[in-house]
PDB file of N, H, CA, C and O in Angstrom:
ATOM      1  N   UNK A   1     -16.791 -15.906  90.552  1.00  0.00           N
ATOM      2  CA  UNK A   1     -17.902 -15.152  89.988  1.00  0.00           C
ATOM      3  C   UNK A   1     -17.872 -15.192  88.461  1.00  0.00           C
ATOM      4  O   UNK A   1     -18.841 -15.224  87.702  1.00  0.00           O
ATOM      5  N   UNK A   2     -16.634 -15.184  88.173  1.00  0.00           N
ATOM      6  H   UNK A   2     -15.847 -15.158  88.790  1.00  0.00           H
ATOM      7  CA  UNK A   2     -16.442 -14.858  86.528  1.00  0.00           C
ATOM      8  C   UNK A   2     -16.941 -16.550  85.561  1.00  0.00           C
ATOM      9  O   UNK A   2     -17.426 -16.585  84.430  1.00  0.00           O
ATOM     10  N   UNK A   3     -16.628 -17.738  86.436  1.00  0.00           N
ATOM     11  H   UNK A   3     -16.234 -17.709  87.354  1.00  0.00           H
ATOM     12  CA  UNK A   3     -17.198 -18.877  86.152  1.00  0.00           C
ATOM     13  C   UNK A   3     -18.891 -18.934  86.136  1.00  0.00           C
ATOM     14  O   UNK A   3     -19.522 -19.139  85.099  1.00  0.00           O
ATOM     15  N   UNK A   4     -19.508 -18.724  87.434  1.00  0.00           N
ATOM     16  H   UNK A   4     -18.995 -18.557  88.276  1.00  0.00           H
ATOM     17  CA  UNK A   4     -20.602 -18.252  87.454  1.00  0.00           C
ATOM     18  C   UNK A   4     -21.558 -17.594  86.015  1.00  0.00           C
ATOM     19  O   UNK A   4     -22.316 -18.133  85.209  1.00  0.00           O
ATOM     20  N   UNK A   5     -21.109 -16.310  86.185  1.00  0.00           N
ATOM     21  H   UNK A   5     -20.493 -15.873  86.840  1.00  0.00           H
ATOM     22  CA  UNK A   5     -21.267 -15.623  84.946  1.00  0.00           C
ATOM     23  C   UNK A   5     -21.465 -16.104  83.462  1.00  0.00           C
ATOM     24  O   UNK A   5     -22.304 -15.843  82.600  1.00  0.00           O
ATOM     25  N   UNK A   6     -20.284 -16.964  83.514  1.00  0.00           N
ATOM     26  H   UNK A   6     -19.603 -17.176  84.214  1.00  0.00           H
ATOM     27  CA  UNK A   6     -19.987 -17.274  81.778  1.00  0.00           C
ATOM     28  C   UNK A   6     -20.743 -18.447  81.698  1.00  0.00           C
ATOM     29  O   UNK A   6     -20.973 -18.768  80.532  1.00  0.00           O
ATOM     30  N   UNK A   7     -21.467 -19.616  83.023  1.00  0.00           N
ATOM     31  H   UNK A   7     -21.280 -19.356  83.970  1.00  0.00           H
ATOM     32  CA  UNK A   7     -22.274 -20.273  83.098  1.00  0.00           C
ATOM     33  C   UNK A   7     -23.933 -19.683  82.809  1.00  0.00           C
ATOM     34  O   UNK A   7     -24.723 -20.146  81.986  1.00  0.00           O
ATOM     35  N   UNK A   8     -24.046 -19.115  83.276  1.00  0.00           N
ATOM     36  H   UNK A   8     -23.404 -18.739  83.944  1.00  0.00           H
ATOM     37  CA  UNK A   8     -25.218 -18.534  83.124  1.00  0.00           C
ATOM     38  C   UNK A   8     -25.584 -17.524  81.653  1.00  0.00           C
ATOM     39  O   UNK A   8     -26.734 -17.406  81.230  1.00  0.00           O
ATOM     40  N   UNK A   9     -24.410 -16.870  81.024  1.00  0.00           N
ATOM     41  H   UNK A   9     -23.476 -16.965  81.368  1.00  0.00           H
ATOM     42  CA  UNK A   9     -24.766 -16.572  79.970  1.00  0.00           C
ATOM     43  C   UNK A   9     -24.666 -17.754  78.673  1.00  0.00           C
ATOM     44  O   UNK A   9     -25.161 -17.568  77.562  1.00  0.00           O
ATOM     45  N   UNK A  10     -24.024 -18.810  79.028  1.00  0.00           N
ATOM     46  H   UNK A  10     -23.622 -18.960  79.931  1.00  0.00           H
ATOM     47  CA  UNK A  10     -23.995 -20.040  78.365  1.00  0.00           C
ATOM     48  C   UNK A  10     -25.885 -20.837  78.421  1.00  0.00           C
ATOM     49  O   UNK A  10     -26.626 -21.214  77.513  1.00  0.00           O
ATOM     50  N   UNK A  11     -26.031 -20.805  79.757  1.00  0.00           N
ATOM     51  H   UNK A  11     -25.429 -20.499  80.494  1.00  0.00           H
ATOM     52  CA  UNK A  11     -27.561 -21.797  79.583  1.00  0.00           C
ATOM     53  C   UNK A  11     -28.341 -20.452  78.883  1.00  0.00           C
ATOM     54  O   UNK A  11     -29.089 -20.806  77.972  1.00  0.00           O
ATOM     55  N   UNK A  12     -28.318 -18.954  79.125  1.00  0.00           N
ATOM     56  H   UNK A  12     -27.709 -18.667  79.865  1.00  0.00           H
ATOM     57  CA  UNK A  12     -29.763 -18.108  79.484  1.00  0.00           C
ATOM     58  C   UNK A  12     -29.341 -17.381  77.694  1.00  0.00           C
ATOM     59  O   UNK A  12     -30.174 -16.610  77.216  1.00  0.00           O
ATOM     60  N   UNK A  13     -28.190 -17.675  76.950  1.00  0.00           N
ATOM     61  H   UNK A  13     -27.513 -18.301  77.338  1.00  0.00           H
ATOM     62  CA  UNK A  13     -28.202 -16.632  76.275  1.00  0.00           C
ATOM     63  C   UNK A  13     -27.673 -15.292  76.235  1.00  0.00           C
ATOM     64  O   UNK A  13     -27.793 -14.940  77.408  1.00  0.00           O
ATOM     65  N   UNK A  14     -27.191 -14.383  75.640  1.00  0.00           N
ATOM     66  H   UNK A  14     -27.093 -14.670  74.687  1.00  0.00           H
ATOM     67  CA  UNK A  14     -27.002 -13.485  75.723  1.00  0.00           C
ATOM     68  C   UNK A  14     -27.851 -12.837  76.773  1.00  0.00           C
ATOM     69  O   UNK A  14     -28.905 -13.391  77.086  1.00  0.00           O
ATOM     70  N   UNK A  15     -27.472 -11.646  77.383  1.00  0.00           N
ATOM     71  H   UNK A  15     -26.617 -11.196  77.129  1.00  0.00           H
ATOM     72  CA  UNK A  15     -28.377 -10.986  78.393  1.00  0.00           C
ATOM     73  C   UNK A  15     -27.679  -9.222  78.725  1.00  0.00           C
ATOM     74  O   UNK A  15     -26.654  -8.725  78.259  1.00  0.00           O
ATOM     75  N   UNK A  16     -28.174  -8.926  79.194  1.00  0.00           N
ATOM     76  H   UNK A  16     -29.007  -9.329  79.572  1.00  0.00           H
ATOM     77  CA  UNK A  16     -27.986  -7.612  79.246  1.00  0.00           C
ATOM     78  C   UNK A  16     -27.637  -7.588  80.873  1.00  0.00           C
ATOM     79  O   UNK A  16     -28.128  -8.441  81.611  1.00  0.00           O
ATOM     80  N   UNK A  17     -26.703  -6.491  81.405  1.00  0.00           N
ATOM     81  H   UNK A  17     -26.304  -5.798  80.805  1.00  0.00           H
ATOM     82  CA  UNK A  17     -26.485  -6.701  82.278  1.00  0.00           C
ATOM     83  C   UNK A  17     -27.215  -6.561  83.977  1.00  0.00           C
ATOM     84  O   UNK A  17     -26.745  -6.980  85.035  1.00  0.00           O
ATOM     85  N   UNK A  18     -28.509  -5.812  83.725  1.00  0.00           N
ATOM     86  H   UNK A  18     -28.891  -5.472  82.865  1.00  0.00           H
ATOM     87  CA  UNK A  18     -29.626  -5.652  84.757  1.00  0.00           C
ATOM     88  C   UNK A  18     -29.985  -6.684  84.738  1.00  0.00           C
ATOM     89  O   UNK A  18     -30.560  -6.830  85.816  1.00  0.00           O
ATOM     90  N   UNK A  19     -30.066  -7.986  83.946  1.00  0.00           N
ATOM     91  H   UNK A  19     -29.599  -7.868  83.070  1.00  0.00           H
ATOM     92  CA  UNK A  19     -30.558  -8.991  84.159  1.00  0.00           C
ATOM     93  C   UNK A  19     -29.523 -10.146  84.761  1.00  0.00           C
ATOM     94  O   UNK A  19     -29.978 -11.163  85.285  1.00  0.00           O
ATOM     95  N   UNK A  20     -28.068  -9.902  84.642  1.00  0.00           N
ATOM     96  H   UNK A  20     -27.699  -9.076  84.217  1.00  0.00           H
ATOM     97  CA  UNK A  20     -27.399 -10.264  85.380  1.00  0.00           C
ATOM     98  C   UNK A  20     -26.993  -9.933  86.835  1.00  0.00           C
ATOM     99  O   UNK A  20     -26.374 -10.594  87.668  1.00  0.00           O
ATOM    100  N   UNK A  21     -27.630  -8.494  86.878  1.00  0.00           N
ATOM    101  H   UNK A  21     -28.133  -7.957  86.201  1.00  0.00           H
ATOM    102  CA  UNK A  21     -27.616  -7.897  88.126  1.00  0.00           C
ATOM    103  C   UNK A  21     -28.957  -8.774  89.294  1.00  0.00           C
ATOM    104  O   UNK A  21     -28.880  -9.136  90.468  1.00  0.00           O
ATOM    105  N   UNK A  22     -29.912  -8.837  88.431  1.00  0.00           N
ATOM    106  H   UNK A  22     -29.975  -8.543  87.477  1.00  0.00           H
ATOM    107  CA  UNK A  22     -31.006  -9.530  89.058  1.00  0.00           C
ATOM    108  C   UNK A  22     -30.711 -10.572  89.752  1.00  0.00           C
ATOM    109  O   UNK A  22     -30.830 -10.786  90.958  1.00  0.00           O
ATOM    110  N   UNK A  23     -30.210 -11.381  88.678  1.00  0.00           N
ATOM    111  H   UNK A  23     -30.113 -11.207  87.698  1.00  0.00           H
ATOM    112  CA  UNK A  23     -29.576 -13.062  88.733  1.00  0.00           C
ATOM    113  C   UNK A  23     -28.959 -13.532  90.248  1.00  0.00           C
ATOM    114  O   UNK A  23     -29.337 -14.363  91.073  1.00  0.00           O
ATOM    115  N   UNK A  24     -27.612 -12.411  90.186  1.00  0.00           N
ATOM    116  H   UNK A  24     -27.304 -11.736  89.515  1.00  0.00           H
ATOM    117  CA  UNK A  24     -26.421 -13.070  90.703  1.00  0.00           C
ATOM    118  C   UNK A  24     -26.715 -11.985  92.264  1.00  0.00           C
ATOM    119  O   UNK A  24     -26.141 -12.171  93.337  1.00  0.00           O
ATOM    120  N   UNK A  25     -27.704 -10.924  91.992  1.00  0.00           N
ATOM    121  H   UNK A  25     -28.170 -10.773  91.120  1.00  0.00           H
ATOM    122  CA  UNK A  25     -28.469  -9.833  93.597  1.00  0.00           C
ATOM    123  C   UNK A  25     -26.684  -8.962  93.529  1.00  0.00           C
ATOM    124  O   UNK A  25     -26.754  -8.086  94.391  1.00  0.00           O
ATOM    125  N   UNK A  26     -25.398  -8.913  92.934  1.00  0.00           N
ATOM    126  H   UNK A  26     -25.342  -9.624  92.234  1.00  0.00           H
ATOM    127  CA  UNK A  26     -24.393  -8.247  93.104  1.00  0.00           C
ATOM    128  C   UNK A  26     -24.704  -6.250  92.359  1.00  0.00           C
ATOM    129  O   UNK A  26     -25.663  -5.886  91.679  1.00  0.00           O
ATOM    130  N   UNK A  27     -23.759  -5.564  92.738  1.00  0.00           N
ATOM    131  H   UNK A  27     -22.980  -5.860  93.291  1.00  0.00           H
ATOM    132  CA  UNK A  27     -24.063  -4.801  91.974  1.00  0.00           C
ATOM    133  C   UNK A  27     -23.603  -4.584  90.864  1.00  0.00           C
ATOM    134  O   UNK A  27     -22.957  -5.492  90.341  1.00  0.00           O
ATOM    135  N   UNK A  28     -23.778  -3.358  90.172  1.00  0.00           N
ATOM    136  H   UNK A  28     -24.303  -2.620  90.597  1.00  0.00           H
ATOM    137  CA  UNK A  28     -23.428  -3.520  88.608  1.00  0.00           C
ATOM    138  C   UNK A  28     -22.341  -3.209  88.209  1.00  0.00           C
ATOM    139  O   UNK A  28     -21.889  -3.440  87.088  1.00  0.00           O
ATOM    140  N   UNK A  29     -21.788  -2.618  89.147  1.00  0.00           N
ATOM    141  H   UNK A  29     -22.156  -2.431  90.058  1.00  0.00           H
ATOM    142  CA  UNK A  29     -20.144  -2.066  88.882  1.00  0.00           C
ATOM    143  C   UNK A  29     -19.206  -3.203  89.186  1.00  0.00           C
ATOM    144  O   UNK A  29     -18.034  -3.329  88.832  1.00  0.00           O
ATOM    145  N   UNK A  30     -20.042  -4.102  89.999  1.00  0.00           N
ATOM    146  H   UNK A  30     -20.994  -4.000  90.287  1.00  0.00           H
ATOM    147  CA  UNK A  30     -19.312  -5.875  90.518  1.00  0.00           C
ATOM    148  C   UNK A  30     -19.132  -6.215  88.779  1.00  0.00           C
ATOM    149  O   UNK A  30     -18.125  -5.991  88.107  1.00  0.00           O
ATOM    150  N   UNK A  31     -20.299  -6.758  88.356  1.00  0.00           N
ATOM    151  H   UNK A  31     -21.117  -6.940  88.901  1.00  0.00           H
ATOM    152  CA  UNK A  31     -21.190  -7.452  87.356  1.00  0.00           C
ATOM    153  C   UNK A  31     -20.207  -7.018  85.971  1.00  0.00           C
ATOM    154  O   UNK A  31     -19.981  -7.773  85.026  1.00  0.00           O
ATOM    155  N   UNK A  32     -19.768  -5.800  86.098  1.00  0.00           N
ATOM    156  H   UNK A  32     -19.952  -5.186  86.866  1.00  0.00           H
ATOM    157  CA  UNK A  32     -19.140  -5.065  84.898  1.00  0.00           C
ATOM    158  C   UNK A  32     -17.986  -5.295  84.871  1.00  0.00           C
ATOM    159  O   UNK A  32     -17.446  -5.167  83.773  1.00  0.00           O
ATOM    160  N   UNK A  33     -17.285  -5.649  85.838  1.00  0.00           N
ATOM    161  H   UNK A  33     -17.725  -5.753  86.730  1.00  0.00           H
ATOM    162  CA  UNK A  33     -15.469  -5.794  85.824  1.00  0.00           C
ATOM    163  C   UNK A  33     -15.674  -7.098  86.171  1.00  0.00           C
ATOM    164  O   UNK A  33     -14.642  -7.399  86.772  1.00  0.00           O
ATOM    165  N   UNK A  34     -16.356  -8.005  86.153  1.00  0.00           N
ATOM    166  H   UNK A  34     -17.194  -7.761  85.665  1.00  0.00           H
ATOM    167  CA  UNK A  34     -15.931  -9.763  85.884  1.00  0.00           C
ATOM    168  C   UNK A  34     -16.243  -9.821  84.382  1.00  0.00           C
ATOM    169  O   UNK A  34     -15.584 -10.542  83.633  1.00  0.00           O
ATOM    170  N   UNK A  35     -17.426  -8.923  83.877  1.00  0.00           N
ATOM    171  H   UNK A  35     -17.962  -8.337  84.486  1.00  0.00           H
ATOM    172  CA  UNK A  35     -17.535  -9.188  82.705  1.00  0.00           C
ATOM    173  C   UNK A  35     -16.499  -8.535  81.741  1.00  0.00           C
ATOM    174  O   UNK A  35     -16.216  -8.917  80.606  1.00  0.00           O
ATOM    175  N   UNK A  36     -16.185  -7.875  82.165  1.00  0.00           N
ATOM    176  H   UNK A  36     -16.415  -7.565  83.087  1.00  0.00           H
ATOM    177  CA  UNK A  36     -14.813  -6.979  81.419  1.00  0.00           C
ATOM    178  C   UNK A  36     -13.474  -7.724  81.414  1.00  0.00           C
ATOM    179  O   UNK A  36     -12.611  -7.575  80.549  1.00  0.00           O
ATOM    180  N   UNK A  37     -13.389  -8.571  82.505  1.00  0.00           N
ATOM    181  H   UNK A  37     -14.090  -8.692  83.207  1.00  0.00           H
ATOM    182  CA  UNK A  37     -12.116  -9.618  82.455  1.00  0.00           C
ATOM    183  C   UNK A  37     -12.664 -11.233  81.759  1.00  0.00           C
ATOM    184  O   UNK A  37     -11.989 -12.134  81.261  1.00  0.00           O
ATOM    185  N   UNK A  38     -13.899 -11.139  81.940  1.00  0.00           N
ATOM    186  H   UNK A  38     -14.447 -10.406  82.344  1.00  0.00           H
ATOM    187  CA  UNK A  38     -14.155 -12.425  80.888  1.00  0.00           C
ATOM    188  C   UNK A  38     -14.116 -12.057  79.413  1.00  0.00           C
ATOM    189  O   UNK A  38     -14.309 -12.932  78.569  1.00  0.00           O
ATOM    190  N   UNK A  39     -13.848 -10.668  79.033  1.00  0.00           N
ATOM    191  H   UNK A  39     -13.691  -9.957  79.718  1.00  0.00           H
ATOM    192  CA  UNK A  39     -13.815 -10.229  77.475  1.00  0.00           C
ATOM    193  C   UNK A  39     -12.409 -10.095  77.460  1.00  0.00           C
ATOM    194  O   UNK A  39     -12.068 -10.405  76.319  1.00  0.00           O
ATOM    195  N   UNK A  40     -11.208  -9.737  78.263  1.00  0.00           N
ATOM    196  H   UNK A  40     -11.485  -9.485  79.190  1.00  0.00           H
ATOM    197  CA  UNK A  40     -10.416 -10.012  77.919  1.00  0.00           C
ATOM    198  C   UNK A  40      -9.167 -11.524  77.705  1.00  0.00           C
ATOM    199  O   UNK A  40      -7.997 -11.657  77.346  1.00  0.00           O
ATOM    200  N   UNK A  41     -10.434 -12.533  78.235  1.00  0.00           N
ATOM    201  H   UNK A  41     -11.385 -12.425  78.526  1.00  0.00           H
ATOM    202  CA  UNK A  41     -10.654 -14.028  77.789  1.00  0.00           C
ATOM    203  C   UNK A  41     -10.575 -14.293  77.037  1.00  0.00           C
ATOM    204  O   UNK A  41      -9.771 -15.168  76.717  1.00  0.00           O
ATOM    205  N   UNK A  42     -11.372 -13.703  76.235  1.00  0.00           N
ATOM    206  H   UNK A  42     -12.025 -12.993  76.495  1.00  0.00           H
ATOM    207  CA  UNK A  42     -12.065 -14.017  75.155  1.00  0.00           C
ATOM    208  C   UNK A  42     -13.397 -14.971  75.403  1.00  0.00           C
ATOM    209  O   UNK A  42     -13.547 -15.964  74.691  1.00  0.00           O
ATOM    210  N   UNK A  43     -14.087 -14.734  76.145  1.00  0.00           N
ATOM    211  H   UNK A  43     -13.965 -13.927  76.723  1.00  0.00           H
ATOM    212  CA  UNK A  43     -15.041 -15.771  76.698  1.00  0.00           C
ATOM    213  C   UNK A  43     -16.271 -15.105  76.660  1.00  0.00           C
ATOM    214  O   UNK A  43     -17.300 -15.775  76.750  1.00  0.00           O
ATOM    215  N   UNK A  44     -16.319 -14.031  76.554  1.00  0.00           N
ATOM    216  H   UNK A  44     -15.483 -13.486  76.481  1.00  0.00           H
ATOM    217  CA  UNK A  44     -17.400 -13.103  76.383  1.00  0.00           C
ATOM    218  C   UNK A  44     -17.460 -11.729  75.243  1.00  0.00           C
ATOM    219  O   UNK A  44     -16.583 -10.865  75.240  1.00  0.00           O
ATOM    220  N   UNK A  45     -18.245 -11.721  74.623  1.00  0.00           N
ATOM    221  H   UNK A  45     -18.957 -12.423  74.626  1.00  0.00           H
ATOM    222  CA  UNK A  45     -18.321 -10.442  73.501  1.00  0.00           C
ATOM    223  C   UNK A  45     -19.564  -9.747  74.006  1.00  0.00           C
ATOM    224  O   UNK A  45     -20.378 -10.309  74.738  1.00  0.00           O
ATOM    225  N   UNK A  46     -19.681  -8.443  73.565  1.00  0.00           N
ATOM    226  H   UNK A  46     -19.019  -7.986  72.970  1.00  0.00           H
ATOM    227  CA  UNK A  46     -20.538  -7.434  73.937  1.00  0.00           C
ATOM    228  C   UNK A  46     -21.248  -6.805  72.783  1.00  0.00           C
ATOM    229  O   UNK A  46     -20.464  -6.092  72.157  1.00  0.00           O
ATOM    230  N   UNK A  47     -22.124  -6.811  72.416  1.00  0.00           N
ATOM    231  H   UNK A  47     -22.761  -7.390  72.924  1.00  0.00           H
ATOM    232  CA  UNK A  47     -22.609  -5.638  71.422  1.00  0.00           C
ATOM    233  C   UNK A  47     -24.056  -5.083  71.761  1.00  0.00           C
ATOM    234  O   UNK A  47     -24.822  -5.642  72.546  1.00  0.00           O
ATOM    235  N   UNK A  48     -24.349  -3.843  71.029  1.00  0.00           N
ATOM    236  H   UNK A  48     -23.726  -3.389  70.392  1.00  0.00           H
ATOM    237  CA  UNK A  48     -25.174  -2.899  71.422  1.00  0.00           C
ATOM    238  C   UNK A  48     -26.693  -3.251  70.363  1.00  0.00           C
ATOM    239  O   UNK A  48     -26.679  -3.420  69.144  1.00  0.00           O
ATOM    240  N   UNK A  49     -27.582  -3.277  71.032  1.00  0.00           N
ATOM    241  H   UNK A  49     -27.594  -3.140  72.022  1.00  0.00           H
ATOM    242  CA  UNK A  49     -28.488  -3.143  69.708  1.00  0.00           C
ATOM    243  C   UNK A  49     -29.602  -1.877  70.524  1.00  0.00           C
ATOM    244  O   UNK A  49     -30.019  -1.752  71.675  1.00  0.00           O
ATOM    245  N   UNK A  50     -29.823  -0.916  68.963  1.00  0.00           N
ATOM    246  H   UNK A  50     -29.485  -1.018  68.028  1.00  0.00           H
ATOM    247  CA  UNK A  50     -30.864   0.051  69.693  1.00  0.00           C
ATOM    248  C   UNK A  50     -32.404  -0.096  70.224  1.00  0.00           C
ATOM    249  O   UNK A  50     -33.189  -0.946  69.803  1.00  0.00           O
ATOM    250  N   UNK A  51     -32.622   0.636  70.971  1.00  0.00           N
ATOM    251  H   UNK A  51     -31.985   1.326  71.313  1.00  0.00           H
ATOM    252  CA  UNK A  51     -34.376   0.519  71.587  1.00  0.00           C
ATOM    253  C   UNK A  51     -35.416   0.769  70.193  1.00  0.00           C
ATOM    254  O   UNK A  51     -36.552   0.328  70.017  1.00  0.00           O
ATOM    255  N   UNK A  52     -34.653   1.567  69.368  1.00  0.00           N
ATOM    256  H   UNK A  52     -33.731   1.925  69.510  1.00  0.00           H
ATOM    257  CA  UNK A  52     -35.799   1.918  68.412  1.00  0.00           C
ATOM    258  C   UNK A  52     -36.380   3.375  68.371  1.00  0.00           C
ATOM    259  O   UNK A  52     -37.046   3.931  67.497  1.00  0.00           O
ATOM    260  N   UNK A  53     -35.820   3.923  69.860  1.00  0.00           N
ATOM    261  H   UNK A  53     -35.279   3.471  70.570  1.00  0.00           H
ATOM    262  CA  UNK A  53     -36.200   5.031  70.233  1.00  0.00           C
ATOM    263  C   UNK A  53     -35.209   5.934  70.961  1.00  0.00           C
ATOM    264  O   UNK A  53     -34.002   5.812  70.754  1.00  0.00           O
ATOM    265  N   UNK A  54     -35.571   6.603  71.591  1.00  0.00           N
ATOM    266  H   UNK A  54     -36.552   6.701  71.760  1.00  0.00           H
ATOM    267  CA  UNK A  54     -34.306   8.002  72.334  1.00  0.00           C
ATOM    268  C   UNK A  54     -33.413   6.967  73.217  1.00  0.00           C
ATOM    269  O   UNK A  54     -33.610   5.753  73.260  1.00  0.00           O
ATOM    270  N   UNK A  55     -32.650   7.496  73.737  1.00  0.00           N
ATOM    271  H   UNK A  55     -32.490   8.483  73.701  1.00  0.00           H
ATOM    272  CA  UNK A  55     -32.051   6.572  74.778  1.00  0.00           C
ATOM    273  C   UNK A  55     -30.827   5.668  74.346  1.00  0.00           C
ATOM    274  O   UNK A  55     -30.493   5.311  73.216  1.00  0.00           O
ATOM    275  N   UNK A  56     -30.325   5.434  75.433  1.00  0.00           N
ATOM    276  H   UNK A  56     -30.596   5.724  76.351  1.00  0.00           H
ATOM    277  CA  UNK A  56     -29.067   4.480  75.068  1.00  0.00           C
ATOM    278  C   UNK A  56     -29.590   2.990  74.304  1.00  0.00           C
ATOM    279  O   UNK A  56     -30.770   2.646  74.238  1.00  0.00           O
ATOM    280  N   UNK A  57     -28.538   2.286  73.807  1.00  0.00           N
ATOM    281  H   UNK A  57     -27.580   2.565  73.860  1.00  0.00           H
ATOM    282  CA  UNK A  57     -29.137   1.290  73.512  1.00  0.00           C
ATOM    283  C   UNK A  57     -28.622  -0.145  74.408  1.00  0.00           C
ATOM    284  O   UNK A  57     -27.857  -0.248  75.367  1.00  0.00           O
ATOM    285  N   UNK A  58     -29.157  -0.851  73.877  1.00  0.00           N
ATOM    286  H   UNK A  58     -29.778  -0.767  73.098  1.00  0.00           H
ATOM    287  CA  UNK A  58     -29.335  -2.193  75.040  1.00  0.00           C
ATOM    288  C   UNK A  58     -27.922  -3.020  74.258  1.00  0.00           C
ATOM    289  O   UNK A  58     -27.647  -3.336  73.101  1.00  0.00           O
ATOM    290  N   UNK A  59     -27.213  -3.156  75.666  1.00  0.00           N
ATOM    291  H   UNK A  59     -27.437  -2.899  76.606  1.00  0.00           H
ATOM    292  CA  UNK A  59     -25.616  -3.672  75.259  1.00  0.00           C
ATOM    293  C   UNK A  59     -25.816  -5.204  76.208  1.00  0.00           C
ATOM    294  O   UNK A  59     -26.131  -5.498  77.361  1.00  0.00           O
ATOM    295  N   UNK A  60     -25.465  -5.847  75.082  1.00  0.00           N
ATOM    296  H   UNK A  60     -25.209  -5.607  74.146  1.00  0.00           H
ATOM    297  CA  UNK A  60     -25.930  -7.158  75.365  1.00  0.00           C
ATOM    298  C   UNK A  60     -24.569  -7.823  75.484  1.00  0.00           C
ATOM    299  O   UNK A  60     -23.735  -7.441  74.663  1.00  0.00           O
ATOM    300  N   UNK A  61     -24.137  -8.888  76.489  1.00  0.00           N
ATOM    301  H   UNK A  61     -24.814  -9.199  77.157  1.00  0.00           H
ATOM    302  CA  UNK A  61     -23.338 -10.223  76.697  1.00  0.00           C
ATOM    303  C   UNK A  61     -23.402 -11.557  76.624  1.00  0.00           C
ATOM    304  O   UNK A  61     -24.038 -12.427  77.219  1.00  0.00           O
ATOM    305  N   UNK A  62     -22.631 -11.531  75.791  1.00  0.00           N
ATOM    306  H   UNK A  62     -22.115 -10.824  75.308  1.00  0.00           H
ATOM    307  CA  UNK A  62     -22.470 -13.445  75.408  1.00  0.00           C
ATOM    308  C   UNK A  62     -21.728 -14.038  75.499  1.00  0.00           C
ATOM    309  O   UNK A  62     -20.685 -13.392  75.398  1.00  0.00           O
ATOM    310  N   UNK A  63     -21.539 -15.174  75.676  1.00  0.00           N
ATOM    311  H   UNK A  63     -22.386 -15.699  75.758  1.00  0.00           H
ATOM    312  CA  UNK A  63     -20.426 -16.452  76.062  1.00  0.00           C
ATOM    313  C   UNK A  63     -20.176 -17.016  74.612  1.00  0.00           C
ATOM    314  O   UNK A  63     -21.002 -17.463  73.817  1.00  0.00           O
ATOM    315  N   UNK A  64     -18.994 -16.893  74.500  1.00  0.00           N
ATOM    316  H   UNK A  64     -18.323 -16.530  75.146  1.00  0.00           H
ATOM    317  CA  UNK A  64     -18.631 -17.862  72.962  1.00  0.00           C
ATOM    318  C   UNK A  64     -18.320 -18.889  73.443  1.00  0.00           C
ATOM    319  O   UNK A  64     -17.694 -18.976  74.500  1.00  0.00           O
ATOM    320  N   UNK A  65     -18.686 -19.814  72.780  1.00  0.00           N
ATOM    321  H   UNK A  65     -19.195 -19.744  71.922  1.00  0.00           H
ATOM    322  CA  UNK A  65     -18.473 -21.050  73.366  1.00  0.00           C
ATOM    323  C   UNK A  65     -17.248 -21.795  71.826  1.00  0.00           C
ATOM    324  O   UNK A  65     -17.417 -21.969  70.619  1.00  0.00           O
ATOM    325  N   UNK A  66     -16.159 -22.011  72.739  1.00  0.00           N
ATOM    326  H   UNK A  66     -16.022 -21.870  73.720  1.00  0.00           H
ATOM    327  CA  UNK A  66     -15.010 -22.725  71.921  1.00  0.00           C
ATOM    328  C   UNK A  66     -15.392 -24.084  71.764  1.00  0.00           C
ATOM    329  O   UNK A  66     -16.076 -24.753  72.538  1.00  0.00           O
ATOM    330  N   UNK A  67     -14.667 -24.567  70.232  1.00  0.00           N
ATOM    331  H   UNK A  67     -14.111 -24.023  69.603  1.00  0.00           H
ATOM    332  CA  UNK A  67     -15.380 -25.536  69.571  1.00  0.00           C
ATOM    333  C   UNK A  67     -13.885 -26.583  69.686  1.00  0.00           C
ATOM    334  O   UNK A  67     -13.890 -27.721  69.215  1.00  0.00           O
TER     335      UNK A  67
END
């Protein structure tokens, strides 16, 4: 799954994780601990950017890709 994953945020871009939930039909608590062991990879980074408005903000995942 965690290959999967780091494939798909490699072709699609960063993504947020409802949209990985969509993707892969798993749930999000699945989706969150492959992505949590691909950050302690180092294969994936996380950061937050806000809505602009009330509410949490949108925490986004990406694949670094080693050079």
């Amino acid at each position: 799954m965690e290959h999967f994953l780091f494939e798909r945020l490699i072709e699609n871009g960063p993504s947020v994780r409802g949209d990985l939930v969509k993707l892969t039909n798993s749930k999000r608590t699945t989706i969150y601990d492959h992505l949590v062991k691909l950050m302690l990879e180092d294969k994936v980074v996380s950061y937050s950017i806000p809505k602009g408005e009330r509410g949490r903000p949108n925490v986004f995942f990406e694949a670094i890709q080693k050079k």
